[in-house]
N, C-alpha and C positions, 0 to 999 in steps of 0.2 A: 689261229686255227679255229674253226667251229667246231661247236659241240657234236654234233655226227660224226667228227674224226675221232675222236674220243668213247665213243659209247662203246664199243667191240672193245675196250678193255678189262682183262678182266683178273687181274691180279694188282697189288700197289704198282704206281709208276716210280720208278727210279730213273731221273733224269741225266743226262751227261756231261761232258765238262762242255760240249756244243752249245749250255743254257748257260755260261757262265755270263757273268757280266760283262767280260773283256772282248768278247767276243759278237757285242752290239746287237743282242735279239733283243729289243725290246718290248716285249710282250708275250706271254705265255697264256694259252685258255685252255683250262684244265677242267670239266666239269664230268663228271661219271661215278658212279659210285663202284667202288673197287671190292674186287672179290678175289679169293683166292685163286694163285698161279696154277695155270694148267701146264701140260707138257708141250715143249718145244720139239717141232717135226726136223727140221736143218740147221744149219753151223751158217752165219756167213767167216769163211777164213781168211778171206784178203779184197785189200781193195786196191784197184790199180787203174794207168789213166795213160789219155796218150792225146794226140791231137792230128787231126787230121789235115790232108793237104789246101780243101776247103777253109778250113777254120774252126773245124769244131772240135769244143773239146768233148773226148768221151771217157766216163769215168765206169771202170768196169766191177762190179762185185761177184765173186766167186764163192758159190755155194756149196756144201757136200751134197745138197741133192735139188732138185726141181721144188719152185715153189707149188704150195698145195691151189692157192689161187692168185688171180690178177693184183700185183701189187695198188697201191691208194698213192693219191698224190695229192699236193694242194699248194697254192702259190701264194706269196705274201711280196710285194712289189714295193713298201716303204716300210726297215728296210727290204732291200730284192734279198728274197730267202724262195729256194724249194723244199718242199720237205717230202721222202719216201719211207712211204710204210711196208716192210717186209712180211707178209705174216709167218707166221709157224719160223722164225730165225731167232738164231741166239747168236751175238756177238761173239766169236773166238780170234778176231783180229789180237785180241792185245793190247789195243789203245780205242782210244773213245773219240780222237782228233787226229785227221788226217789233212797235211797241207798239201796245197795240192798249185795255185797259182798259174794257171794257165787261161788264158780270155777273160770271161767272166766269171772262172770260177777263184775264190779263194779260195777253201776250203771247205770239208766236210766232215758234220758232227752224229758220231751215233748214241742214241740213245733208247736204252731196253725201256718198255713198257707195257707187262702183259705179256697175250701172247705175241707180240711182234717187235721188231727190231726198226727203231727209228729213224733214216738218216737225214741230217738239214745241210741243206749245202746254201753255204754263205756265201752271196755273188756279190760282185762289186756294181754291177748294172745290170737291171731287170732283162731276161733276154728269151724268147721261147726255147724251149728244149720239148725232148721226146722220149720214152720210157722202150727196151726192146730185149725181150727174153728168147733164149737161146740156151735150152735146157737150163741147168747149173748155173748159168752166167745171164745175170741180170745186168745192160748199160742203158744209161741213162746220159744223153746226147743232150750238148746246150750250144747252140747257135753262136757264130761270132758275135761280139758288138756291131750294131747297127753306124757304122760312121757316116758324119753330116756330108749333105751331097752340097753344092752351090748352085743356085738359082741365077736366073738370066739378069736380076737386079744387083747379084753381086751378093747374097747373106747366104750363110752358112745355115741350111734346117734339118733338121731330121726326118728321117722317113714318117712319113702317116704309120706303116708300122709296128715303130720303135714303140719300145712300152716307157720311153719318156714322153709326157704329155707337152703338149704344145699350146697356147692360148690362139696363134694366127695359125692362119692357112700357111701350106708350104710355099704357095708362089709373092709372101709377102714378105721384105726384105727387115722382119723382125721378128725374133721369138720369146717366151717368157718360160719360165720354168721357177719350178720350190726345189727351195733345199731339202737337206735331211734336218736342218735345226731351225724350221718354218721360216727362210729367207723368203721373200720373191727376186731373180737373178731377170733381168731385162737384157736379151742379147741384140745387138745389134751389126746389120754389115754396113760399114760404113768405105770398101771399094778402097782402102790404101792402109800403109802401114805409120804415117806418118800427120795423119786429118786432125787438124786442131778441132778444141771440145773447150765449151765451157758450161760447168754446171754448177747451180746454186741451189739454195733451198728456201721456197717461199715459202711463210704457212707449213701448212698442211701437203703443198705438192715440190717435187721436183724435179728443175727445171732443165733440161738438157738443149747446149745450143751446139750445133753443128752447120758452121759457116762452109758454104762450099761442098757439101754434102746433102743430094736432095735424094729423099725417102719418098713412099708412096703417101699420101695423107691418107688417113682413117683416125677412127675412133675404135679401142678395143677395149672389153670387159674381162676382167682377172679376177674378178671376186672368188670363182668356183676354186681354186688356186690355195686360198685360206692364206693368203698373205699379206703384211702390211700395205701393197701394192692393189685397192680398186680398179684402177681403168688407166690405161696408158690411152694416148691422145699425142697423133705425131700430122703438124699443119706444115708448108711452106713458109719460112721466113727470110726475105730477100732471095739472098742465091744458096740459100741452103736449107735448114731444116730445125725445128722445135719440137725435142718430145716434153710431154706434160704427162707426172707420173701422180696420180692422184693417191695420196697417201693416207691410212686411217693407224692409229697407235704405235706411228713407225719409230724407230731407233735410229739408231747410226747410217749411214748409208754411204757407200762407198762405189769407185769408178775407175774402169782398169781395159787396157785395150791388149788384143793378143792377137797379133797378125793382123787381117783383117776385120776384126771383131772388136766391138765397144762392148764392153758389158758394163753394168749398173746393178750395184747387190744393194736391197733394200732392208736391213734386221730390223727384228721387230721388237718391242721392247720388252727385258726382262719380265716373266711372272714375278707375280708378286710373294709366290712361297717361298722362294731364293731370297727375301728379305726377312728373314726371323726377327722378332724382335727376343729380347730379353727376358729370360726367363723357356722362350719355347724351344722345343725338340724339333730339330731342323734333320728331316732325312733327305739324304743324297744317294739312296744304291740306284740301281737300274731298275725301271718300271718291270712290272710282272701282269699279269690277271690270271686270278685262280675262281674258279668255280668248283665248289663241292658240295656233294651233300651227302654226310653223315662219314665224312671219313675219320676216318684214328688219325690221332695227335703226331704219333711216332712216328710213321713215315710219308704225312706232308712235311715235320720239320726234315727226314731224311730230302726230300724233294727239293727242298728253298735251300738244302746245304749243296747241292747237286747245280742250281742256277748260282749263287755265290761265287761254288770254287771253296768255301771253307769247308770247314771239317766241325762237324757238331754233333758232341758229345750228351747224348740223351740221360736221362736217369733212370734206373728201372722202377722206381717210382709215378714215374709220368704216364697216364693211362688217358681214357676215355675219347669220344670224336666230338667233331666240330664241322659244323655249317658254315659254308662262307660262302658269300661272292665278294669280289673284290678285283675294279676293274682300272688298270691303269694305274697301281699306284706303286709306288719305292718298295722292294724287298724287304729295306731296314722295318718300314713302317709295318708293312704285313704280318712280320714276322713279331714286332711290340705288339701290335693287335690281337694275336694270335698266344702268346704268352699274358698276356692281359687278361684276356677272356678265359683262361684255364687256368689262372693263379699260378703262373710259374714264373719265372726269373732267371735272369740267365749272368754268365758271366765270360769277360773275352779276353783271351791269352793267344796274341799272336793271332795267325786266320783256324784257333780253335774256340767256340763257341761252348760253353758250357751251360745244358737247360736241365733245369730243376723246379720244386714246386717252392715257391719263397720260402716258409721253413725252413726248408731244408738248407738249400742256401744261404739264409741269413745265420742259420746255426753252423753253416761250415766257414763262414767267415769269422764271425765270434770265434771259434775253436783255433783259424788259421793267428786272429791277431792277440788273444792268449798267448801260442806257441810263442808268437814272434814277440811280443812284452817279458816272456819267462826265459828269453834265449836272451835278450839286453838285460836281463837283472845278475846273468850270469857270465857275459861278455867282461872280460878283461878291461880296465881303466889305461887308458894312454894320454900319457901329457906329451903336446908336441908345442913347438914354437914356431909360431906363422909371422914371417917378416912382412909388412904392411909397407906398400913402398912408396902410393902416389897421394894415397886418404890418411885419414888421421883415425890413428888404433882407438881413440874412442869415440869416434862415430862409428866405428867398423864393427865395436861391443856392443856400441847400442842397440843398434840392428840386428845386433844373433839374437840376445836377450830380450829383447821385442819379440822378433820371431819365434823364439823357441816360449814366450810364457815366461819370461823369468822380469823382474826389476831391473830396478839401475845396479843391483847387490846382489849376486847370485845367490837362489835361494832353493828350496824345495818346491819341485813341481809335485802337481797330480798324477799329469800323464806327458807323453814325450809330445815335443814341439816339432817345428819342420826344419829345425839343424841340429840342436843340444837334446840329448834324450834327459829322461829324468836326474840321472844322475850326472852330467855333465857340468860343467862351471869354464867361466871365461875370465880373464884376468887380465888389464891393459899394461904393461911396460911403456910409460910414456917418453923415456929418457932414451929410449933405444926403436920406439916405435911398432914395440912386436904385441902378438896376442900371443897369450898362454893359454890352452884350450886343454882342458882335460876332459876325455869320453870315448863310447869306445871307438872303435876303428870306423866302423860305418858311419858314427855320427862325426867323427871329424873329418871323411871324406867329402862329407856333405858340408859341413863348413869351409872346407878349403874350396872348394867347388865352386862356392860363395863369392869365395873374395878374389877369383881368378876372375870372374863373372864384373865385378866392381870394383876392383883396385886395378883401375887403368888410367894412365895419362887424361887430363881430360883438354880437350882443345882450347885454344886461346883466341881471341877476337879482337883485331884492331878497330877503333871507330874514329875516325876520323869524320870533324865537322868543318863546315864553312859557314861560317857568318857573313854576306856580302852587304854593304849598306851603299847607297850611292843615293848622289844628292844631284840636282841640275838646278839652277836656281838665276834667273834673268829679271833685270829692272829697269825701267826708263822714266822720265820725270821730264816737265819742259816747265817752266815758268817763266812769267814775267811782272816785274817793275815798271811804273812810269809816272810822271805827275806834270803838271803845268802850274807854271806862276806868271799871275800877270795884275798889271795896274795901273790905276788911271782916275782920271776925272768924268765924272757923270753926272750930269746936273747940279753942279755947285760940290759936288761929293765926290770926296777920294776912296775907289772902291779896288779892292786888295782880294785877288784869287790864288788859293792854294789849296793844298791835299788837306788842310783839316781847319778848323775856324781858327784856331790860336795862332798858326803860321799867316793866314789873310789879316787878321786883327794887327799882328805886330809889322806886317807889310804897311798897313794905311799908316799906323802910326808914325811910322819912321817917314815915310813920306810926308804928312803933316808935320812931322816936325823937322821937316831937310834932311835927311838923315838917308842913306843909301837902303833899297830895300833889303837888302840880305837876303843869306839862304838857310837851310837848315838839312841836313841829312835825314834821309826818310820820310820826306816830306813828299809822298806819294797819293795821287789820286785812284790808281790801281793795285795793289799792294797782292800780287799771287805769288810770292818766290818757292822754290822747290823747299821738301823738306828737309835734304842731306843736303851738304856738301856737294858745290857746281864743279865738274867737273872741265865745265866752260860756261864762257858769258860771253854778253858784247852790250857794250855802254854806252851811249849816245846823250850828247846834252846840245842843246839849239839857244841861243840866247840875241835875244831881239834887244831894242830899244826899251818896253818895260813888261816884255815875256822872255820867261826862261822856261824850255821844255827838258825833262832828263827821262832817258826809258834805256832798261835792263834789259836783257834776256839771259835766261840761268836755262842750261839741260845737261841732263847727266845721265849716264849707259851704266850698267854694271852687268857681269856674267860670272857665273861660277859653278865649277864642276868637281865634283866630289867622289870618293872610292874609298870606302875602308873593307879589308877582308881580313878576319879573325881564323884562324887555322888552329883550333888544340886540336891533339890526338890525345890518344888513351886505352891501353891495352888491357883487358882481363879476362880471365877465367867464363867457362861456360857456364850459365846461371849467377855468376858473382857480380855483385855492382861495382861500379867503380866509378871515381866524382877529379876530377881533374877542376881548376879555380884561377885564374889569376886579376888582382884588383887591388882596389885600396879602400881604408875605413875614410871615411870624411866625417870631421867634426863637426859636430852640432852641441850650439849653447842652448839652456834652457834654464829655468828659473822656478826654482823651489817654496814657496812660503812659508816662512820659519820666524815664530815667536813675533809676529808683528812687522816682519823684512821679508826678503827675499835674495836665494842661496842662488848664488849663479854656479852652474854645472857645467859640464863638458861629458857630451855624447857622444857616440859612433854610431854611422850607419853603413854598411857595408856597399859598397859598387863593385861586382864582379862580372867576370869572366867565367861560363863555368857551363860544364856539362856532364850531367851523370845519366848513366846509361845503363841499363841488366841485359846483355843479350841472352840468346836460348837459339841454340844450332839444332838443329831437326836435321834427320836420316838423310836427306835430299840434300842437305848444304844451305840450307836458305838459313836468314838469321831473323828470329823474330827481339824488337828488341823494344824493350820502354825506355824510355828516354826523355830527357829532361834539355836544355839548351837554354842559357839564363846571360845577356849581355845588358850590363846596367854599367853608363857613364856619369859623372856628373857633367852640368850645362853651369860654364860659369859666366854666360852671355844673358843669361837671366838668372842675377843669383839675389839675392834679396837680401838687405845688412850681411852680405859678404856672405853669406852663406846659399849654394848654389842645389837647385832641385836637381834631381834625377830620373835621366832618361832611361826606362826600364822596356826592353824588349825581350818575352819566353815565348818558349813554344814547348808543350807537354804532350806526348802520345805514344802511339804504339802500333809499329809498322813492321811488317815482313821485307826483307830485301834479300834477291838472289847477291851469294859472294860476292865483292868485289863490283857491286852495282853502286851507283850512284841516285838517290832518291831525291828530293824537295822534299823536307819536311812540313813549309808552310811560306807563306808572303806578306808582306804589307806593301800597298800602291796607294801612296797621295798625291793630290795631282793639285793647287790650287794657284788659280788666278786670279790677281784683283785687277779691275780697271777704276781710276778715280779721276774725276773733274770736278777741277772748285770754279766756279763763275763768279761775276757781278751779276746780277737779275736784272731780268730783262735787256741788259746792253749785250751780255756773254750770246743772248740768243739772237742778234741781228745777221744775219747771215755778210757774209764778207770780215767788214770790222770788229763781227762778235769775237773774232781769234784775237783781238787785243784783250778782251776784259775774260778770260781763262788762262789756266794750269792747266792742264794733265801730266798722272802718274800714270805706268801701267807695271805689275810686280807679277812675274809666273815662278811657280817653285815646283817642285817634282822630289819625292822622296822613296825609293826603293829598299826591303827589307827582303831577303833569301837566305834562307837556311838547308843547308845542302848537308848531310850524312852519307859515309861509303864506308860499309864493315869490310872487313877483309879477314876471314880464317887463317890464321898463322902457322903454318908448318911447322914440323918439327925442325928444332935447331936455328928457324929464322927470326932475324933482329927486327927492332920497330923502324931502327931506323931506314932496312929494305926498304 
């Protein structure tokens, strides 16, 4: 409301239950300086309503007499509110809220201020009305809702007249509109009930595709709008249609079709004052705006009790006025402002509000917690015995005794704690698992209150791991053997050929001296044989008159596939650890120096199997857990003086997993290939025949590690091995 609605008052205003909070007026502008009440000319006695066969609703007020002059009106359209000023009226209805629920009207709120009588009527959509007296009887006529007509394109728009604002023209088959909680809503007609949509969100814009649905193209500007939605932008794409919603500090945004209608809700991101930090006074009532100048303290707090709904209890202490303006902010806030700046304080019981000047206050609190300390020094002692059923009675001591100020010994407090007053004492029965609690009645209700709160079952967690190792591991190998022996005469000379000088030396000799040349094993001119065990050969020997030729061939395959999977399980408690193991110690000798010698010993080192784990169940079910996972074997394929190293695979962390999910904790992938060729040089590289003077190996191996974890929350009554 403007300040010109305002200035003709001339008494305090006292507001209605029409200004409460629940009732969504969000803003009040109060600015007049108030003077005392004059006399009221007429009575409004009843308010009654009807609706006509047009549509409209009319809502009638019955006066004891004619008003003195033209009633005042004034309209506020976000939210849609009318408000009618009576003059020279004084409320005798009875009530201050009238429902009423007919078109656009909800309801109407009266509220005295001065000399006139206020009524606001709260509509659910802005809609023209008209004001018409008829002696005694003032009505006040509000038009139907304005409903959307359809266009030749097929979109749903509102009239040009409707007092909802539109961003397009009516003859375009799209419209934009704000919410009441500064959305921007993009509607669209999209001609069927049933039109595929896909929309995503680039960046800053989003992106609406409408295959088989073709719109008008344009370019349109929404800024004026005040929502996170700048400019919509709708082009032709293939056989259908692209809108582009150019977005600035947007939020969430969502997309929903209603008959013929696409619509697209754009929210805009949270204020930043909804994020309090630590330490600050965070208010939440309903926005107000007050302007005054120079009113009394007394009845603006009567006024802000008036827009509340509570009830506040002044002190007859509280005097003087205050200047304000204050536009658009929280009641809660107003009303600390305003207690602030006149040194009062207040205190809250229920929706009654008690204002004082701190003094006074703090001295009737002092007086109230007196009473209340001299009423427990006189309260009765009661021992009771609290059975403890799931927790252990002395953690359960610890905790009062902590809380309440006292030791691990109950002792003599100062003042009373937040369960055991001063005089209270707690005592653990370990053999029966109870507390003995002596104090008086109030404070042992508060202890018992305690352990209803914490002595409950607490959930149990299965984890079960996998260990997976797997091995692929392939070799091949070719070699060959050969050599020639041969001999004869050469220029007077008996000359002797073989794989090495000592075999040709004893070849000429034996010839020189008659003697059959022989043969010798390994007596090889190419010598490549494989490194392992042949898995086949083939042997050839050629034997002339005084040449002998022999050649090998050795090759061998091997393949091997491997799988080990390790399964512990291991059940406990929420927050508890718990370590499950299975392995063995292996010896180890070692050797002491002693007095000039040395002690031979005997060690252990451990090789296990083992996994411990903490988990922590959170409200939602999810299990967070640390966790340990420890598989160590010995290798006795390389053990050194009989004693074999150890193959140690862990994994250490700390992961979240929904129930009954299954995770990867972590991996290991080796992957390693050799290829080897041994030659003779230079003959191994002849092309063709070089394959006589080589070997080749080739060795592939593959080694896979997985570690798989699945918690599982155990119901009550169910076994591990479910």
């Amino acid at each position: 409301m403007g300040s010109s609605d305002m200035d003709n008052l001339k008494k305090p205003s006292r507001l209605s239950d029409g200004l409460r909070r629940g009732l969504g007026l969000p803003a009040i502008t109060m600015a007049a300086a108030l003077v005392p009440c004059l006399g009221v000319a007429g009575d409004l006695n009843e308010i009654s309503y009807d609706r006509t066969s047009e549509g409209k609703v009319m809502v009638h007020f019955t006066l004891s007499e004619p008003l003195t002059s033209d009633p005042g009106s004034f309209k506020i359209d976000n939210p849609a509110r009318v408000a009618i000023d009576l003059p020279d009226v004084e409320n005798k209805t009875g009530s201050r809220r009238t429902s009423i629920g007919l078109g656009a009207v909800n309801s109407v709120m009266l509220a005295q201020a001065g000399d006139k009588t206020r009524a606001v009527f709260n509509l659910d959509e802005s809609v023209p009305y008209s004001i018409a007296q008829d002696g005694s009887r003032v009505t006040i006529s509000f038009d139907e809702i304005q409903q959307a007509t359809t266009t030749a394109n097929g979109l749903a728009v509102t009239d040009k007249g409707s007092s909802i604002a539109t961003a397009m023209d009516a003859g375009q088959p799209i419209d934009f509109r704000r919410t009441a909680d500064g959305a921007g809503r993009l509607l669209l007609g999209i001609g069927g009930t049933d039109t595929p949509m896909d929309i995503r969100r680039q960046g800053s814009e989003i992106i609406v595709r409408l295959p088989g649905t073709r719109l008008d193209p344009g370019r349109y500007n929404v800024n004026d709008f005040a929502t996170p939605v700048e400019r919509v932008d709708v082009r032709p794409e293939g056989n259908g249609s692209r809108v582009t919603l150019k977005t600035r500090n947007a939020g969430e945004h969502l997309a929903y079709q209603t008959g013929e209608r696409l619509v697209v809700e754009v929210q805009p991101i949270p204020v930043e004052e909804k994020r309090t930090s630590l330490g600050k006074k965070e208010y939440s009532g309903e926005r107000l705006t007050l302007k005054f100048q120079d009113i009394q303290v007394r009845p603006l707090l009567q006024l802000i009790a008036d827009f509340t709904g509570n009830n506040i209890v002044v002190s007859d202490s509280v005097q003087g006025s205050i200047s304000l303006r204050l536009e658009n902010v929280p009641w809660d806030q107003a009303l600390d402002l305003i207690l602030t700046t006149k040194g009062l304080s207040s205190r809250e019981n229920g929706n009654v509000i008690y204002v004082a000047p701190t003094e006074e206050v703090a001295a009737r609190d002092k007086a109230q917690l007196e009473a209340r300390e001299q009423a427990q020094q006189l309260a009765p002692l009661i021992t009771d015995i609290v059975q403890i059923n799931y927790a252990k009675a002395d953690d359960i001591a610890a905790l009062v005794r902590q809380s309440s100020g006292l030791g691990e010994n109950s002792g003599e407090k100062k003042s009373d704690g937040n369960f055991l007053s001063r005089r209270g004492s707690v005592t653990v029965d370990s053999r029966t698992n109870n507390l003995i609690v002596t104090d008086t009645a109030e404070a042992l209700d508060r202890v018992r209150g305690l352990i209803e709160q914490i002595d409950k079952p607490v959930k149990q967690v299965l984890i079960e791991t996998r260990i997976v190792i797997a091995t692929d591991n392939f070799s091949r190998e070719l070699g060959m053997q050969w050599g020639a022996k041969a001999i004869g005469q050469f220029g007077g000379s008996t000359v002797g050929m073989s794989g090495g000088g000592t075999q040709a030396a004893n070849m000429a000799l034996n010839a020189f001296q008659g003697n059959a040349a022989g043969t010798s094993a390994g007596d090889y001119n190419v010598n490549l044989p494989i490194s392992q065990t042949a898995t086949g050969s083939l042997g050839l020997a050629i034997l002339g008159s005084n040449v002998l030729l022999n050649l090998e061939l050795q090759a061998m395959q091997s393949e091997g596939l491997g799988k080990i999977v390790s399964n512990p399980k291991v059940i406990t408690t929420n927050g508890h650890k718990a370590v499950i193991s299975q392995g063995m110690e292996i010896p180890y000798q070692s050797q002491t120096a002693s007095g000039g010698g040395a002690i031979s010993n005997i060690q252990f080192k451990e090789a296990l199997l083992k996994t411990e784990v903490t988990p922590q169940i959170t409200p939602n079910d999810m299990v967070i857990m640390d966790i340990l996972v420890q598989k160590d074997e010995p290798d006795y394929t390389r053990a050194i003086n009989g004693q074999p190293p150890i193959n140690s695979r862990e994994v250490q962390t700390k992961v979240q997993v929904q129930n009954g999910q299954t995770v990867v904790l972590g991996g290991i992938y080796e992957f390693e290939n050799t290829s080897q060729i041994n030659r003779v040089p230079f003959l191994g590289d002849l092309p063709g025949i070089g394959e006589l003077f080589k070997s080749r190996s080739n060795d592939n191996s593959r080694f896979e590690l997985l570690i798989f974890v699945t918690p599982k929350i155990v119901n009550e009554n169910q076994q591990m091995g479910q």
